[in-house]
C-alpha positions as CSV (number, residue, x, y, z in Angstrom):
1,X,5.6,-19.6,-14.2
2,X,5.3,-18.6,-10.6
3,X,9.7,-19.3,-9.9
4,X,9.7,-16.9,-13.1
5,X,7.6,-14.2,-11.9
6,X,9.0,-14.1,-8.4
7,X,12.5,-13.7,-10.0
8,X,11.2,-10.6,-12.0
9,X,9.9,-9.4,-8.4
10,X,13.4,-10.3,-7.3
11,X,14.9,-8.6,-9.6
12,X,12.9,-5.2,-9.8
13,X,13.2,-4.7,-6.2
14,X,16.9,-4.9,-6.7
15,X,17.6,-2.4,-9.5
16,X,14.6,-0.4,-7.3
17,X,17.3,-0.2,-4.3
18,X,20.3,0.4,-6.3
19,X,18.4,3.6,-8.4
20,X,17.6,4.8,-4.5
21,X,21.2,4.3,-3.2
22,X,22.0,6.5,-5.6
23,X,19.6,8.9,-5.8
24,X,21.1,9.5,-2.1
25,X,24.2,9.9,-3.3
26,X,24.5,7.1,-0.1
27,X,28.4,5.4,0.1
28,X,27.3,2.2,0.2
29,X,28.5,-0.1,-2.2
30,X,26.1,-1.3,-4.9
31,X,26.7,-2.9,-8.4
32,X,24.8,-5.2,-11.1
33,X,26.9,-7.6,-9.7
34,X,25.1,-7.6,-6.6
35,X,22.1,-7.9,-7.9
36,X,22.8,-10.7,-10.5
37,X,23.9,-12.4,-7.4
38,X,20.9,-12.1,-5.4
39,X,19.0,-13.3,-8.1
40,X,20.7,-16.2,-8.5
41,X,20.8,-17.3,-4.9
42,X,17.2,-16.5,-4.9
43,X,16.3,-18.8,-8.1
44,X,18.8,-21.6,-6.2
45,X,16.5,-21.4,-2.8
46,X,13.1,-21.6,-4.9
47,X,14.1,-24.5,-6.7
48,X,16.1,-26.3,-3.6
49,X,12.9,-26.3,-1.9
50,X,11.1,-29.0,-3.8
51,X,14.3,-31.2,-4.2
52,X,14.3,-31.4,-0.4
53,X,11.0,-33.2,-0.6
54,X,12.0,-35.7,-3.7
55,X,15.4,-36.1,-1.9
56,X,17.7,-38.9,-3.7
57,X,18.4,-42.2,-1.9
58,X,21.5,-42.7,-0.3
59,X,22.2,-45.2,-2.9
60,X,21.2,-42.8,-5.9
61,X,23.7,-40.3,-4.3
62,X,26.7,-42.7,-3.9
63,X,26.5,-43.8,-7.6
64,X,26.1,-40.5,-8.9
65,X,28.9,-39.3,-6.5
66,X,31.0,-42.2,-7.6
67,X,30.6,-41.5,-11.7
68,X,31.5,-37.7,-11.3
69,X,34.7,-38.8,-9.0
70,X,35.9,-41.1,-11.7
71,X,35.6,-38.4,-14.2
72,X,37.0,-35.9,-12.0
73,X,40.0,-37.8,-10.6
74,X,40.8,-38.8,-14.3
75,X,40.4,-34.4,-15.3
76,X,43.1,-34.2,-12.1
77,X,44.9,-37.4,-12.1
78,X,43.7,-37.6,-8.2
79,X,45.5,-40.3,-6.2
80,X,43.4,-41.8,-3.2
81,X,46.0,-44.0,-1.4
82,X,49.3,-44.2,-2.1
83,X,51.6,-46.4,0.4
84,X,54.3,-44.2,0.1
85,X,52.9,-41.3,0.3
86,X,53.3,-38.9,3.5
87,X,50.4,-36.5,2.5
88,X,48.3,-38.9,1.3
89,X,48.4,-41.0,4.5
90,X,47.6,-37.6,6.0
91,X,44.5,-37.2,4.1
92,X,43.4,-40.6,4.0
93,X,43.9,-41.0,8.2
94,X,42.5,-37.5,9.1
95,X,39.5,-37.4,7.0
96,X,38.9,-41.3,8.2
97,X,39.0,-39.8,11.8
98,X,36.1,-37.2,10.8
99,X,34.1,-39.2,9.1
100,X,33.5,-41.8,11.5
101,X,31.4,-38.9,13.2
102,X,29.6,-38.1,10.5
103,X,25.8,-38.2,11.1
104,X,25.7,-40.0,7.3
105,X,27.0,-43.2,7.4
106,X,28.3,-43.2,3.9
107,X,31.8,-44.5,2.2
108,X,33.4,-41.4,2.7
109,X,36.3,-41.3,0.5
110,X,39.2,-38.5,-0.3
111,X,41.4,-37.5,-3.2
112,X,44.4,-35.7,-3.2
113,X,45.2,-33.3,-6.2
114,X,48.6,-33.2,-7.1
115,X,48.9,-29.9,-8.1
116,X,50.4,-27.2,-5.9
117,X,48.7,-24.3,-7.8
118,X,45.4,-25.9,-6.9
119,X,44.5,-24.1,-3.3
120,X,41.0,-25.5,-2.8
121,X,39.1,-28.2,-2.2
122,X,35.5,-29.4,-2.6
123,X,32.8,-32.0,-1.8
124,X,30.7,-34.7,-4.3
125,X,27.6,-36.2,-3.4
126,X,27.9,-39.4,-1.9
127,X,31.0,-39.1,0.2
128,X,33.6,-37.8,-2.2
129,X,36.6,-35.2,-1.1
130,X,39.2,-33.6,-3.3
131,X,41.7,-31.3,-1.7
132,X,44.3,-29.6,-3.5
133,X,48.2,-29.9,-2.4
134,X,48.6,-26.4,-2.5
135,X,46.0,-25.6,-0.2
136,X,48.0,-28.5,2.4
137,X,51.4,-26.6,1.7
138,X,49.7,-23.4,3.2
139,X,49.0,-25.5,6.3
140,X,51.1,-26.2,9.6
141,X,48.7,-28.7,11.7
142,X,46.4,-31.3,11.6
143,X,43.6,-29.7,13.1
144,X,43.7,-27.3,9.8
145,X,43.4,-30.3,7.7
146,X,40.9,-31.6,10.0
147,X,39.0,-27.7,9.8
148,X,38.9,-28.2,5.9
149,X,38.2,-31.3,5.6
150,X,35.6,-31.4,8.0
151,X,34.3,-28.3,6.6
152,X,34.1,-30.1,3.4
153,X,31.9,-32.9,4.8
154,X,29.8,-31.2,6.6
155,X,28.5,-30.0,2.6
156,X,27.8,-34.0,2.0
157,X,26.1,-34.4,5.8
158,X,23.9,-31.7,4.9
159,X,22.8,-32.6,1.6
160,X,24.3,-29.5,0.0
161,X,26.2,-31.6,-2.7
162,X,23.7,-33.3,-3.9
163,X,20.8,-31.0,-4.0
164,X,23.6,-28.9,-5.8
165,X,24.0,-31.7,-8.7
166,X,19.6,-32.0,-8.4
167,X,19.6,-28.4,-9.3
168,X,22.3,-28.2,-12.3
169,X,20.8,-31.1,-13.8
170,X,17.2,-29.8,-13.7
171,X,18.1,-26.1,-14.5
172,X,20.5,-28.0,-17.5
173,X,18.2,-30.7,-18.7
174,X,20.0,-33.2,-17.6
175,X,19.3,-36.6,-16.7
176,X,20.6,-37.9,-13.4
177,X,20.3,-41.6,-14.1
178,X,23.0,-41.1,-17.4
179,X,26.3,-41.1,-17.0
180,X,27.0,-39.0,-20.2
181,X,24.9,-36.1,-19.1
182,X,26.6,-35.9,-15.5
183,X,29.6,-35.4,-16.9
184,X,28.9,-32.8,-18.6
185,X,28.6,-30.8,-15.2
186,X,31.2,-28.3,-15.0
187,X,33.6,-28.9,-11.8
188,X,33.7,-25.2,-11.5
189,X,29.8,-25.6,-9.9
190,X,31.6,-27.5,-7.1
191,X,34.3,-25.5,-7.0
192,X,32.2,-22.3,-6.6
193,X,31.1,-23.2,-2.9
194,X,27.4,-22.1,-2.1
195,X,25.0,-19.7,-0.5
196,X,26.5,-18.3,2.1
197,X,23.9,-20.4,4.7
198,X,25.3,-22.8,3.4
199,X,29.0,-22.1,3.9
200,X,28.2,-20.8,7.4
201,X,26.5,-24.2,8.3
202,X,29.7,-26.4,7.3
203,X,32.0,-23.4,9.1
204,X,30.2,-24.7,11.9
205,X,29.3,-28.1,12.1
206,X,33.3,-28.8,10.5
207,X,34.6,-27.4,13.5
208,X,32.4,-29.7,15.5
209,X,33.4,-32.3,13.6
210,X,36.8,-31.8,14.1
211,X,36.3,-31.7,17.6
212,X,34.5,-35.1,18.0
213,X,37.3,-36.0,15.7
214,X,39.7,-35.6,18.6
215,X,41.3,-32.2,16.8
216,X,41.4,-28.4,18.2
217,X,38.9,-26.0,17.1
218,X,41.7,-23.2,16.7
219,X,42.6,-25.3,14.0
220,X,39.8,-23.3,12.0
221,X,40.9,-19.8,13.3
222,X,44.1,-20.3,12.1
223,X,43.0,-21.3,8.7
224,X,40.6,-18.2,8.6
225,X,43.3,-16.0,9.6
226,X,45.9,-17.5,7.2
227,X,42.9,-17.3,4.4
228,X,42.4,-13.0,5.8
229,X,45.9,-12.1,5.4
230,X,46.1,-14.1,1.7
231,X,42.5,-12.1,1.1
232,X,44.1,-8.8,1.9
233,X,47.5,-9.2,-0.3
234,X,45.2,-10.8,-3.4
235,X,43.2,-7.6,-3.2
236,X,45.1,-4.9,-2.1
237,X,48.2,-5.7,-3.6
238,X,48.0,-7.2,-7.1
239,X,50.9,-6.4,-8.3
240,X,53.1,-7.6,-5.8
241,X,51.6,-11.1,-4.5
242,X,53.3,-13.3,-1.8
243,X,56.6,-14.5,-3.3
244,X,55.6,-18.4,-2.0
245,X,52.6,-18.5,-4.2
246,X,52.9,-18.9,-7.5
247,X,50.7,-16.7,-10.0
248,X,48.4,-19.2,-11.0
249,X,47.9,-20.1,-7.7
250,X,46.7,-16.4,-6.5
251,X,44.6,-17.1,-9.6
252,X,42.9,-20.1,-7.8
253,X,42.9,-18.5,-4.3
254,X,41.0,-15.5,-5.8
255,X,38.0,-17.6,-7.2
256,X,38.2,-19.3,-3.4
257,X,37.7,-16.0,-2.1
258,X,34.8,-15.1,-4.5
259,X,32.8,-17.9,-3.7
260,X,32.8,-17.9,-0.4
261,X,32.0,-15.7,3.0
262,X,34.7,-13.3,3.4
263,X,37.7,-14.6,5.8
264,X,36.9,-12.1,8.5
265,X,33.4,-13.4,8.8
266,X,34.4,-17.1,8.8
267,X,36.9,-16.2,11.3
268,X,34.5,-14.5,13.5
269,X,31.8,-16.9,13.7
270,X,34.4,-19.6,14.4
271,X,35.1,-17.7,17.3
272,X,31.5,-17.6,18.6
273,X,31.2,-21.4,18.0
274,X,34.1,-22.0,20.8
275,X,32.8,-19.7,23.1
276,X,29.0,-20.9,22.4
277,X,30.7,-24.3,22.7
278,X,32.7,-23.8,26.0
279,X,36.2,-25.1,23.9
280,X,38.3,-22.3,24.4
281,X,40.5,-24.6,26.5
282,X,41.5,-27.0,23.6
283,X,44.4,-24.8,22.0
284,X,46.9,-27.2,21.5
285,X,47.3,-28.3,17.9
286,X,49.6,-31.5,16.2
287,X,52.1,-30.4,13.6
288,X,51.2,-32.0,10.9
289,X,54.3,-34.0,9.9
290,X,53.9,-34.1,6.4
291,X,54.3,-30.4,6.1
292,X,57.0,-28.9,4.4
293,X,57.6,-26.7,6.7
294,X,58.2,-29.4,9.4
């Protein structure tokens, strides 16, 4: 009763400010969207509070985490080590290095989606990470594989993945002990990233952990900036996207963008973690060979 009538507060307090912006005849941008997001982020804080005191044992976590990566791996066909396989052994060797700094000392394990109009990736509790080939194609190094996949662990560190699936499942009736019901979580609540603390926190402590991982911080701005200049041409020119990226792959990139910071602020705070850091001497970055553009 109380989470309901603070989201009516919530939520009158929003249309409140949007009727004054425009009373003012202000130019600052406001929409229902806006508000329906703020309402959600604020129903996601008041229930994550509690699940921070009946927090899941590590062992809950890895079993849940392991049931939804079977089911998702089967939904993608997602190899996790392949002999052969250049970009695999990529995956599999550079997220080994970052995850033996991990302050969780959990089986972290990654998944590679074979499917080049998939330019994402995204974290299961447990130690579960699926990144999608496209999204590798776009890079040049290994410290930008090290950025995202760091980035991506830094969600499991922190607990964000599973208080994620906590949340669904209460907010869905679901139980977290039966198989059948986790399934029935959409990936899409994975896929969607988080609050935007959230994000900023594995922004930050990926690019640490990259670092203790032995790789360069830069390889973070040079994601961001790749990620600001794909932002710009999926916004501001629709009708004529990059020729190297398919359709359905602007498609993907677009719900990236939605769901998290914008590029420009990613890219700036990155920048005050090196200085704040003192690691504006560790430029140099490793191509990464299985590019194919190497």
């Amino acid at each position: 009763m109380k989470q309901r009538l603070a989201l009516v507060l919530i939520l009158g307090l929003g249309i409140a400010s949007l009727v004054v912006v425009q009373r003012r005849h202000e130019h600052a941008t406001a929409s229902a969207n806006a508000v329906i997001n703020m309402v959600a982020d604020a129903q996601r804080d008041t229930l994550r509070a509690p699940l921070q005191l009946t927090r899941l044992s590590d062992d809950e976590e890895t079993r849940i985490g392991d049931d939804l990566a079977d089911h998702y791996a089967m939904v993608f066909r997602a190899d996790r080590v392949s002999d052969d396989d250049a970009i695999n052994r990529d995956v599999q060797r550079i997220g080994g290095r970052l995850a033996a700094h991990a302050n969780r000392k959990l089986q972290y394990r990654f998944h590679l989606i074979r499917d080049k109009n998939f330019l994402n990736a995204f974290a299961l509790p447990g130690g579960h990470v699926f990144i999608g080939l496209g999204l590798i194609e776009i890079m040049n190094t290994e410290d930008e594989l090290a950025s995202v996949l760091g980035h991506e662990l830094e969600h499991i560190d922190h607990y964000h993945c599973v208080e994620r699936v906590q949340l669904e499942a209460q907010m869905r009736k679901l139980q977290l002990g039966v198989v059948g019901d986790l399934v029935q979580l959409p990936l899409t609540i994975f896929e969607a990233g988080y609050s935007k603390d959230q994000e900023a926190e594995a922004d930050r402590e990926g690019i640490l952990l990259a670092v203790a991982g032995g790789y360069s911080p830069y390889g973070a701005v040079s994601m961001f900036e790749k990620f600001a200049r794909l932002h710009h041409d999926t916004t501001t020119q629709p009708n004529s996207p990059p020729e190297e990226l398919s359709q359905l792959a602007l498609e993907t990139l677009a719900g990236y963008f939605r769901s998290h910071p914008r590029p420009e602020e990613r890219l700036a705070q990155a920048k005050q973690v090196i200085r704040e850091h003192r690691l504006t001497r560790q430029t140099a970055q490793t191509p990464l060979p299985s590019s194919s553009k190497s």
